[in-house]
C-alpha positions as a Markdown table, in Angstrom:
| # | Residue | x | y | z |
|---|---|---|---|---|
| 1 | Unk | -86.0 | -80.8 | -15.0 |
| 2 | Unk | -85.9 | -83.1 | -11.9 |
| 3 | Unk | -84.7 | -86.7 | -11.5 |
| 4 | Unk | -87.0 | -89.6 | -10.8 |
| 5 | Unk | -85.0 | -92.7 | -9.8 |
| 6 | Unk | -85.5 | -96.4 | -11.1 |
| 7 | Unk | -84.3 | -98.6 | -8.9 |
| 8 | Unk | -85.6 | -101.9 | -10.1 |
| 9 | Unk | -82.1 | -103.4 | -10.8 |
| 10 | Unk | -81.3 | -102.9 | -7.2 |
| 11 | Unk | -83.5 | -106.0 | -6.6 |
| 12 | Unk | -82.7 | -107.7 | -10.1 |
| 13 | Unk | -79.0 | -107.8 | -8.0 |
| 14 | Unk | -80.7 | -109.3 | -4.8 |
| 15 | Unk | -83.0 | -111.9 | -6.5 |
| 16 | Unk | -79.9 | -113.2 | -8.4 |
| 17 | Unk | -78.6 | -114.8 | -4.8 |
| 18 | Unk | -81.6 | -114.5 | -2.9 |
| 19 | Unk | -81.8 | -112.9 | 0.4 |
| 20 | Unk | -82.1 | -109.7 | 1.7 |
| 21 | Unk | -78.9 | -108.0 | -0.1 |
| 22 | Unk | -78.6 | -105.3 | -1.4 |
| 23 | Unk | -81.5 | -103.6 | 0.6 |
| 24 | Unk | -83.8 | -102.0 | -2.2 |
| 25 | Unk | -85.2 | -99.8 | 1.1 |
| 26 | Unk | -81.7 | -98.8 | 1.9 |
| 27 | Unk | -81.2 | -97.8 | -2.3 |
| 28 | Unk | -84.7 | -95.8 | -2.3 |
| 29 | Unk | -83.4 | -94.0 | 0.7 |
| 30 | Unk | -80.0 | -92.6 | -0.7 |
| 31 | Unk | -81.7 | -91.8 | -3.9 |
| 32 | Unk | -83.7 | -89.4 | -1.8 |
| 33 | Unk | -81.0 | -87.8 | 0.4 |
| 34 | Unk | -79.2 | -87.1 | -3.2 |
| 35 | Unk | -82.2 | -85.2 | -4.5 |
| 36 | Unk | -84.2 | -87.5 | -6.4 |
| 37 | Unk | -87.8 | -86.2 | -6.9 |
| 38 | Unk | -89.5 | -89.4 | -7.0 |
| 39 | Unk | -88.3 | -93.2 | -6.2 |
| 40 | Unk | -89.9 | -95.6 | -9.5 |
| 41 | Unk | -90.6 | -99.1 | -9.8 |
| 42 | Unk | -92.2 | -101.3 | -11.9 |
| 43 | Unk | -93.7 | -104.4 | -10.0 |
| 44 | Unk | -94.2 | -106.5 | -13.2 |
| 45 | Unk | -96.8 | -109.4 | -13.0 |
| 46 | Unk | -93.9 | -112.3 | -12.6 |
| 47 | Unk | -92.5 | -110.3 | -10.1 |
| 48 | Unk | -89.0 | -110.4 | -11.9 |
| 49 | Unk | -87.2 | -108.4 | -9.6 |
| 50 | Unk | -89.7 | -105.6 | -7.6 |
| 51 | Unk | -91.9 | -107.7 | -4.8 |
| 52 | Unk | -94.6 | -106.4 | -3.4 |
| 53 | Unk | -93.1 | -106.3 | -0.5 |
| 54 | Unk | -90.5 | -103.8 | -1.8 |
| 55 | Unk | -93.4 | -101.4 | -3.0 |
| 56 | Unk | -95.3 | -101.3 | 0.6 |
| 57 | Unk | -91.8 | -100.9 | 2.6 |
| 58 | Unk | -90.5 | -97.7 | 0.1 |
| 59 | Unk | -94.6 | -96.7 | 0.1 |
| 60 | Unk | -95.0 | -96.8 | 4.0 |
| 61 | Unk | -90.8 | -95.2 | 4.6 |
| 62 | Unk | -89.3 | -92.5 | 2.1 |
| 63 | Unk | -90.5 | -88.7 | 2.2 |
| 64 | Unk | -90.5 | -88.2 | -2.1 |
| 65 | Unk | -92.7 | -89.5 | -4.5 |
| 66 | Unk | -93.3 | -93.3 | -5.4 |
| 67 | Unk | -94.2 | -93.8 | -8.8 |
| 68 | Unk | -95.6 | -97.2 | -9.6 |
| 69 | Unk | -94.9 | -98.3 | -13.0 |
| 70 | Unk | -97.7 | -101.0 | -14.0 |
| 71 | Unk | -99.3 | -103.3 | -16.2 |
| 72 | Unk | -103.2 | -102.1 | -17.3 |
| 73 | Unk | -104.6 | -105.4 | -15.7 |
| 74 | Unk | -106.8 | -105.8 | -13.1 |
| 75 | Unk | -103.9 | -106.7 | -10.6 |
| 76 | Unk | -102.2 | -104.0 | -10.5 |
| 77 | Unk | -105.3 | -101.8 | -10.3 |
| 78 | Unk | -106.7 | -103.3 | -7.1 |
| 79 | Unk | -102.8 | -102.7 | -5.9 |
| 80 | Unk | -102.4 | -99.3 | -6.7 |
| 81 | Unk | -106.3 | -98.6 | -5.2 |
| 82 | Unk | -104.7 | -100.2 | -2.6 |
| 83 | Unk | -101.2 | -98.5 | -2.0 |
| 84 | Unk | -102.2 | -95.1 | -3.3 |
| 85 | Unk | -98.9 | -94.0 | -4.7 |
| 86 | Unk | -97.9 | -90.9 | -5.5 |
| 87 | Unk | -98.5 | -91.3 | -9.2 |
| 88 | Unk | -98.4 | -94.8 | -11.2 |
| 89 | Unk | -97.3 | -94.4 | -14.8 |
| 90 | Unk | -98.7 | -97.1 | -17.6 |
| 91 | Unk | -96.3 | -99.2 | -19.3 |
| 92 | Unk | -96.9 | -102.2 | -21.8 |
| 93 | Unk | -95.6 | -105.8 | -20.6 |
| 94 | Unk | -94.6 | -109.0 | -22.1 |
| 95 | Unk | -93.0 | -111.4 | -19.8 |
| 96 | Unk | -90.8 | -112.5 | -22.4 |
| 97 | Unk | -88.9 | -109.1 | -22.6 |
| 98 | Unk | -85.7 | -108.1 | -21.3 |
| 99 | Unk | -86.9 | -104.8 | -20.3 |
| 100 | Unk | -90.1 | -102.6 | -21.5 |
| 101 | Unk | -89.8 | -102.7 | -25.3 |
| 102 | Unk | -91.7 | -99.3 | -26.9 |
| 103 | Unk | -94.5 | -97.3 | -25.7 |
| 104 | Unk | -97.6 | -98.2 | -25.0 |
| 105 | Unk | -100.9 | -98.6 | -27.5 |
| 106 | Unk | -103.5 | -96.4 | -25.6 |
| 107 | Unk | -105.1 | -95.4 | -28.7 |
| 108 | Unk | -105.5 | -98.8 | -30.0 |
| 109 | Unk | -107.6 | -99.3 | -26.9 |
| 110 | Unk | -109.0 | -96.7 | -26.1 |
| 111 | Unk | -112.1 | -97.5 | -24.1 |
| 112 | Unk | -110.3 | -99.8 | -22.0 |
| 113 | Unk | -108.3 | -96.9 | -21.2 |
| 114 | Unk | -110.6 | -94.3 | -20.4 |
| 115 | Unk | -111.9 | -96.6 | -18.1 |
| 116 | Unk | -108.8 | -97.8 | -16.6 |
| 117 | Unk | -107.2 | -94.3 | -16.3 |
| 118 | Unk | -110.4 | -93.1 | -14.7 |
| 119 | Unk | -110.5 | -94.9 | -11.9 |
| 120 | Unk | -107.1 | -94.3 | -11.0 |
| 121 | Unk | -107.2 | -90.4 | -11.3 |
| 122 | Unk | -110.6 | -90.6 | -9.2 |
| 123 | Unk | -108.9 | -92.4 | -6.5 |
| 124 | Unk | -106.3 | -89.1 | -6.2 |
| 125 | Unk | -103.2 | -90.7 | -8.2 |
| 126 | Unk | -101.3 | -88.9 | -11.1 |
| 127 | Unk | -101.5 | -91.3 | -14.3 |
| 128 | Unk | -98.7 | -91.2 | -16.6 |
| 129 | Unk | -98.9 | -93.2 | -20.4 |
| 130 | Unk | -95.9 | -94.2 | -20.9 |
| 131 | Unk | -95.7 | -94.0 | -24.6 |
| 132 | Unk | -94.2 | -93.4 | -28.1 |
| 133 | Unk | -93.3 | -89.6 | -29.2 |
| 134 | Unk | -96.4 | -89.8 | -31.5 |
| 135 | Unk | -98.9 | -87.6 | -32.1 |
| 136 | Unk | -101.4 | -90.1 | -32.2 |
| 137 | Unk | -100.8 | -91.8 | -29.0 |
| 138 | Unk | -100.5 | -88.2 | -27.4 |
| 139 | Unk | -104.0 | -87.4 | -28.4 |
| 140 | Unk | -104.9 | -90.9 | -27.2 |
| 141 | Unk | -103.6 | -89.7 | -23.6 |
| 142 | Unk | -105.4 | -86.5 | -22.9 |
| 143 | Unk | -108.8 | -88.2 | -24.2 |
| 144 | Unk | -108.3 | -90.9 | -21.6 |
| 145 | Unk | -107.5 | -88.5 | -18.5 |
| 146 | Unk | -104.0 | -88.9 | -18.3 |
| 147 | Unk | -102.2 | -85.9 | -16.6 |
| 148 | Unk | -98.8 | -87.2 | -17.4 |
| 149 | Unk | -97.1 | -88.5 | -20.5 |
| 150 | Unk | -93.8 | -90.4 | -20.4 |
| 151 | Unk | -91.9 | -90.1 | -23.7 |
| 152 | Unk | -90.0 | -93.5 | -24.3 |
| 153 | Unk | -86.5 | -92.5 | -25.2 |
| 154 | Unk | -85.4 | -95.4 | -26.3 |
| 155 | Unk | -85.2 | -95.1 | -29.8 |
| 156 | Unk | -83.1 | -92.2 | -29.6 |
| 157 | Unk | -80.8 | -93.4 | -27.2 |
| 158 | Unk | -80.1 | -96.3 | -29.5 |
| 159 | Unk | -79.6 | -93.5 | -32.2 |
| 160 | Unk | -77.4 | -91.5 | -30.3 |
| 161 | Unk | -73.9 | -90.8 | -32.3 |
| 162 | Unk | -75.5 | -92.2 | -35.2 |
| 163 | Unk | -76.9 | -90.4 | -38.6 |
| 164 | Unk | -80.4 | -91.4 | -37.5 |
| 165 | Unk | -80.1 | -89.5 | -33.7 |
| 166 | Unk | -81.3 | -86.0 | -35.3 |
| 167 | Unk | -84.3 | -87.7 | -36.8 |
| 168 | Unk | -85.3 | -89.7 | -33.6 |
| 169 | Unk | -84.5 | -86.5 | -31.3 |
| 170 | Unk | -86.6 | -84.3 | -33.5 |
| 171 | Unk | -90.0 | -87.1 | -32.4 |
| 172 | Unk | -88.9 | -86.3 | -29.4 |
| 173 | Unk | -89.1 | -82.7 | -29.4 |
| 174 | Unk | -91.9 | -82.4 | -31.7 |
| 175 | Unk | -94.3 | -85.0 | -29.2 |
| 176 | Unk | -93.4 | -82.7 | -26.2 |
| 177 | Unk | -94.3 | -79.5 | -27.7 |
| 178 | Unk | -97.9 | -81.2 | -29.2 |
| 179 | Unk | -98.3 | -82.9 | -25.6 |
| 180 | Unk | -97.9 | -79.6 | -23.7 |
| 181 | Unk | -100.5 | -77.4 | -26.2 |
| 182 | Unk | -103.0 | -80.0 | -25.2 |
| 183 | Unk | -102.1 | -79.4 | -21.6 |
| 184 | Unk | -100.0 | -82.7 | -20.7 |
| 185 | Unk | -97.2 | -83.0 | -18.6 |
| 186 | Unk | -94.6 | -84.2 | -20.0 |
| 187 | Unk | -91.8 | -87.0 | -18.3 |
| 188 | Unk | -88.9 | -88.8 | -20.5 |
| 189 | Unk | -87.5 | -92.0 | -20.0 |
| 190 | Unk | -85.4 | -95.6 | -21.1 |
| 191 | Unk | -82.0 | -95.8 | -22.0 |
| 192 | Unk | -80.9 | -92.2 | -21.1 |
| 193 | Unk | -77.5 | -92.2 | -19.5 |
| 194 | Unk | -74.8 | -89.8 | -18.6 |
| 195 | Unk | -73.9 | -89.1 | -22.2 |
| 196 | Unk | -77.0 | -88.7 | -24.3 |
| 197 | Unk | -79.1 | -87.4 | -21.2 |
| 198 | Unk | -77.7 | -83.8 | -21.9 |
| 199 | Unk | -79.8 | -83.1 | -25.5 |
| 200 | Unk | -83.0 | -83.6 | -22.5 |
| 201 | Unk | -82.1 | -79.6 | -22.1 |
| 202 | Unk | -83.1 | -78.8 | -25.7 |
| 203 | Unk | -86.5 | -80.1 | -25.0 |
| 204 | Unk | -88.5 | -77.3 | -23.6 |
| 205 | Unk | -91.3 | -78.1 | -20.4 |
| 206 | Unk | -89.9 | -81.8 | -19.5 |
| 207 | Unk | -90.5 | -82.2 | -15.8 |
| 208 | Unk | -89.1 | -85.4 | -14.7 |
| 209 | Unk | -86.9 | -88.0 | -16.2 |
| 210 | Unk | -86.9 | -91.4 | -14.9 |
| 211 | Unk | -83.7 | -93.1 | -15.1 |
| 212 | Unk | -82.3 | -96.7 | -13.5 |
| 213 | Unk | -80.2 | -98.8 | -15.2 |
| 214 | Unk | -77.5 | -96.1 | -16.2 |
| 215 | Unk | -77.6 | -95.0 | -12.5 |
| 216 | Unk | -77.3 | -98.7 | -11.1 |
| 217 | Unk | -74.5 | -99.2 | -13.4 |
| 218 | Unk | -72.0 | -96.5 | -12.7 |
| 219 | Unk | -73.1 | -97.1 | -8.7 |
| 220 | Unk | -71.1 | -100.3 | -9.1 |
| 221 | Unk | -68.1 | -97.6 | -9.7 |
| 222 | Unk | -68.7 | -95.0 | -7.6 |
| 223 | Unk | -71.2 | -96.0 | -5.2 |
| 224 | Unk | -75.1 | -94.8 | -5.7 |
| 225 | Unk | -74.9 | -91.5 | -3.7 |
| 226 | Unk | -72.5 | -90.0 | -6.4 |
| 227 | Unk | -74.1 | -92.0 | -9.2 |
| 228 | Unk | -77.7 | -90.3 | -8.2 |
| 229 | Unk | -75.8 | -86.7 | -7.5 |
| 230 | Unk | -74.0 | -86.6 | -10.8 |
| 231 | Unk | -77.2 | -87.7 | -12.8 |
| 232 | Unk | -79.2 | -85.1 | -10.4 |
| 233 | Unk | -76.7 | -82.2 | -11.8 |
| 234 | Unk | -76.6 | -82.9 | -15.7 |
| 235 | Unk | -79.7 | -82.4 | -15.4 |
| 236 | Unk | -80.4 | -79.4 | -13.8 |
């Protein structure tokens, strides 16, 4: 497995003052130099804590990846045409949430997400659903041209130490297996931290797992070069 960096709450910090610290450039950069395979963020449409601005600058100045996490709405598809990240991955989005709550519906809509998907992948960038460990939405993902899935772990990080983490892990496991017979890539990602990240290695194929706000956490502790290096080696 590799480590793909969120490092969203870098800004969330600098838009609570304003200005220009900390520098989410400067953050994007050390993730790299620690070994982190790809840089994410998610430039949500009220621009909470990513700016555009932020997405160009890392686009245009690290060496890795840059995976865009987005909205399906038009917006963000004339952007990513635009930028040409690495890869973007495809989130749901309700401006009233804290953070991304569950996966996303692609088979509930799955014209809009053929069509969606398609222009995206034609244009040379790696799509990624970020979804539910459900057989269902997996299907719904390959039909629509995805390369990627994103498992979203968040269920079984709230279940973690509790009797209901077996069941949760075993979705897990099971959507991963189902996801690579149809020939999907598959990520993981949400709520992992330095304690439950470790059952990941049970998993067989995962390729990336995109983590943030446990890494910006323990950062305040140790600073973000060894918060990024001992993620980066749990998960090795």
């Amino acid at each position: 497995m590799i480590l793909g960096v969120n490092i969203d709450h870098v800004a969330t910090l600098r838009n609570a003052r304003g200005g220009v610290e900390p520098s989410v450039l400067d953050a994007a950069r050390i993730c790299e130099k620690c070994g982190a395979s790809s840089i994410t963020t998610h430039l949500r449409e009220d621009r909470r804590h990513i700016k555009d601005e932020d997405v160009d600058a890392i686009s245009k100045f690290i060496k890795t990846d840059l995976n865009l996490e987005m909205a399906v709405t038009d917006e963000m598809l004339d952007i990513a045409l635009k930028l040409k990240p690495h890869s973007v991955c495809l989130v749901p989005e309700k401006r009233q949430e804290v953070t991304t709550e569950g996966g996303l519906d692609v088979a509930g809509q799955q014209d809009k997400m053929n069509e969606f998907v398609g222009k995206l992948v034609n244009a040379g960038i790696i799509v990624s659903m970020f979804i539910d460990p459900d057989k269902k939405q997996v299907e719904a993902s390959k039909k629509c041209g995805a390369q990627f899935i994103e498992m979203h772990t968040g269920s079984y990080a709230n279940a973690f130490g509790t009797d209901k983490e077996e069941e949760e892990f075993l979705k897990l496991k099971t959507a991963a297996k189902y996801a690579q017979e149809l020939g999907l890539k598959v990520n993981a990602g949400h709520g992992l931290n330095y304690t439950n990240v470790k059952r990941m290695h049970e998993i067989e194929g995962l390729y990336e797992l995109n983590i943030g706000h446990s890494i910006i956490s323990r950062a305040i502790f140790v600073g973000l070069e060894q918060a990024v290096i001992e993620m980066r080696d749990l998960i090795k």
